[in-house]
C-alpha positions, -999 to 999 in steps of 0.1 A, spaced: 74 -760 221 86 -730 217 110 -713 197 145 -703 212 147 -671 191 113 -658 208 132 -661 244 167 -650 233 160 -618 210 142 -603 232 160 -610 262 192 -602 246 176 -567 231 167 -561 268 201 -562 278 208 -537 254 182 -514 263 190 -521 298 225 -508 293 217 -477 268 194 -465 297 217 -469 328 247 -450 300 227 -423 277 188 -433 278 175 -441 243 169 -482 258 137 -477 235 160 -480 204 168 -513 211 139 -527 228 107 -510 204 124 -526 170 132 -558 183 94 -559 195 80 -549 162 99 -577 142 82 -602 165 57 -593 149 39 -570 176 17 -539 167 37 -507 175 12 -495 206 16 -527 222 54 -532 212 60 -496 227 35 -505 261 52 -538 261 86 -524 260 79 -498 287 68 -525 310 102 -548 300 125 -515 306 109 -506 338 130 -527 369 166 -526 346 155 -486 348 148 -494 390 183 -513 392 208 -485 373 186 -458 399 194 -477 426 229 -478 416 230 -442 412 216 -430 446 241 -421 462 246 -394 437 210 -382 440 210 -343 437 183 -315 434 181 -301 398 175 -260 392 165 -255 430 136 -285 427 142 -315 446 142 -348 439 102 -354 457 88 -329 437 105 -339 404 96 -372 407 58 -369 419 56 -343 387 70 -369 366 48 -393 380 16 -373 368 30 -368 336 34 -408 329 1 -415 340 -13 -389 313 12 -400 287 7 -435 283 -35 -428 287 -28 -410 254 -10 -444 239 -39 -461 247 -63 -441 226 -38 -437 198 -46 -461 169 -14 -484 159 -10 -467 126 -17 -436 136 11 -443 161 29 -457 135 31 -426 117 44 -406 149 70 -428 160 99 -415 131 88 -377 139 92 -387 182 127 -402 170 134 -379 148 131 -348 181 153 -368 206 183 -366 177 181 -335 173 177 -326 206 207 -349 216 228 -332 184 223 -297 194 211 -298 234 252 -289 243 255 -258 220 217 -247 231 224 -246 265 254 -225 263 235 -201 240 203 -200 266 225 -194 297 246 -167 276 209 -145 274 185 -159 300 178 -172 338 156 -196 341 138 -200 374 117 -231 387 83 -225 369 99 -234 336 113 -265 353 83 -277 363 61 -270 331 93 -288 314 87 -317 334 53 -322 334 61 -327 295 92 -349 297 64 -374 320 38 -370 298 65 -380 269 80 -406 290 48 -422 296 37 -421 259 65 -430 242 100 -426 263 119 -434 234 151 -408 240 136 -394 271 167 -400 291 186 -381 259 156 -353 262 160 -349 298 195 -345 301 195 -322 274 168 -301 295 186 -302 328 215 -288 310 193 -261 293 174 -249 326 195 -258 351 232 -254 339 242 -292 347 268 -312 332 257 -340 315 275 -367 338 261 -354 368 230 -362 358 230 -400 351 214 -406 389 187 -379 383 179 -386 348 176 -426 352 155 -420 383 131 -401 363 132 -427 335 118 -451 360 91 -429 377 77 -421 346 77 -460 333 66 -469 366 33 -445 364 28 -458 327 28 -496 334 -3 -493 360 -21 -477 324 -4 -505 301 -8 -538 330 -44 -523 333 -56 -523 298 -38 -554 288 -16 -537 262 16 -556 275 25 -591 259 38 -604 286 57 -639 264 80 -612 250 81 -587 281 92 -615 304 127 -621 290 132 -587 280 125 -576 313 152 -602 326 174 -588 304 167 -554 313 178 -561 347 207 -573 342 218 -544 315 205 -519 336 229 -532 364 255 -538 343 252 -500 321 251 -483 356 287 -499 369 303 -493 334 286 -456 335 306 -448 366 341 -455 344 328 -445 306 336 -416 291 305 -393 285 315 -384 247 320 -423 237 287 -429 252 273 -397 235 287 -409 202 274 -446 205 239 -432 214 240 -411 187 247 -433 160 220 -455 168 194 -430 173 207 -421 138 199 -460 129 164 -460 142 153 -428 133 159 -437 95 148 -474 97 117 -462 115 107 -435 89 113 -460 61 90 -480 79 61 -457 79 67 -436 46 86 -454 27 
C-alpha cells in the first residue's frame, strides 16, 4: 500500500513549482529539494523534476500567448529552435555527470541565478548606458540559457529574464510569455534525453507533474494581476533558502 506522503509532497511541491514558474521561474526550488528528501539521487531528482515541470511550464505558455513578442529583433521560431538545441545538449551533459559530482555543482548553479536575479536590474541599466547589443550576442546567450535549461534549469526563468533585460532593454513583465515559453522548449528538448535514458522516476514525477499543471495554470492567471516586485521579493527569498540549504548539503 502505499504511503500518502509519497503522493501528496510531491504533488503538492509541484504546485509550487508550477506556480514560481508561471510568476518568476525558479519552479526548481521547490520541486529539486522535495525530490532529494524522497530519498532520490540529485541527477535523477533534477531529470525527474524537469520531466514533472514540463506540461505546468506548457499550460502557463499557453496562457501567455497572446502576449507572444519577438525579443532584441529575434523572433519567437528562431529563439525557440535555438533553445531547443541547447536543451538537448544540456541535459546530455546531466547524464554523464556523476551524482556527487553534480552534487557538488548544484549550490554554485544556485548560487549564479541569485546573484543574477539580485543585480540583473542595476546591470542592465549600466550595459545600455555604454553598449548596443545586436542579435549575435542574443543568440550565443541563448544557446547557453538552453544548454543551462536543459542541464539544470534551476533559476533559468530568473536567468533569462535577467538576459532579455540586459540585451534587449525589456521590462521584466513583458517578458513572462517569452520567458515561460522558453522554459518549456528547453524542458521539452531535455525530457526526450531524460525519458530516453531512464533517469526519470516516474512514482514521484507523476503527481508532481499533476501538480505542476495545475500551478502552472493557476501562477499564469495570478501573474496577469501580481505585482512584479512582490513576486521578485518572494523569489528571491527562496532562492536565498535553497542556495544556503543546498550548499550545507554538499560542504557542510
Amino acid at each position: 500500500m502505499l504511503d500518502p506522503s509519497t503522493l501528496i509532497f510531491p504533488l503538492a511541491a509541484g504546485v509550487l513549482g508550477g506556480v514560481m514558474n508561471a510568476l518568476a521561474g525558479g519552479g526548481t526550488f521547490a520541486t529539486l529539494p522535495a525530490l532529494i528528501a524522497l530519498g532520490l539521487p540529485s541527477n535523477i531528482a533534477n531529470a525527474t523534476s524537469n520531466v514533472a515541470l514540463l506540461p505546468g511550464a506548457g499550460a502557463s505558455a499557453w496562457t501567455y500567448r497572446d502576449e507572444l513578442a519577438p525579443v532584441g529583433g529575434m523572433s519567437v521560431r528562431w529563439l525557440a529552435a535555438i533553445t531547443f538545441a541547447g536543451g538537448l545538449v544540456g541535459s546530455a551533459l546531466l547524464v554523464i555527470t556523476p551524482s556527487r559530482a553534480f552534487d557538488m555543482i548544484i549550490p554554485w548553479l544556485l548560487l549564479f541565478a541569485f546573484v543574477v536575479m539580485v543585480f540583473g536590474k542595476r546591470a542592465s541599466d549600466w550595459l545600455h548606458a555604454r553598449v548596443t547589443i545586436g542579435p549575435r550576442t542574443l543568440v550565443t546567450t541563448q544557446s547557453l540559457l538552453g544548454v543551462y535549461g536543459g542541464y539544470f534549469g534551476g533559476g533559468v526563468g530568473l536567468i533569462t529574464t535577467a538576459v532579455y533585460g540586459l540585451l534587449a532593454g525589456a521590462d521584466p513583465r513583458s517578458l513572462f510569455s517569452i520567458r515561460t515559453l522558453m522554459l518549456a522548449v528547453a524542458n521539452f528538448a531535455a525530457a526526450f534525453v531524460f525519458v530516453g535514458m531512464g533517469m526519470v522516476h516516474w512514482s514521484a514525477c507523476l503527481p508532481m507533474l499533476l501538480g505542476g499543471v495545475l500551478g502552472g495554470w493557476l501562477g499564469a492567471h495570478v501573474g496577469k494581476r501580481l505585482p512584479h516586485d512582490l513576486v521578485r521579493i518572494w523569489t528571491l527569498l527562496v532562492t536565498a533558502a535553497t542556495t544556503i540549504v543546498f550548499f550545507l548539503r554538499a560542504y557542510g
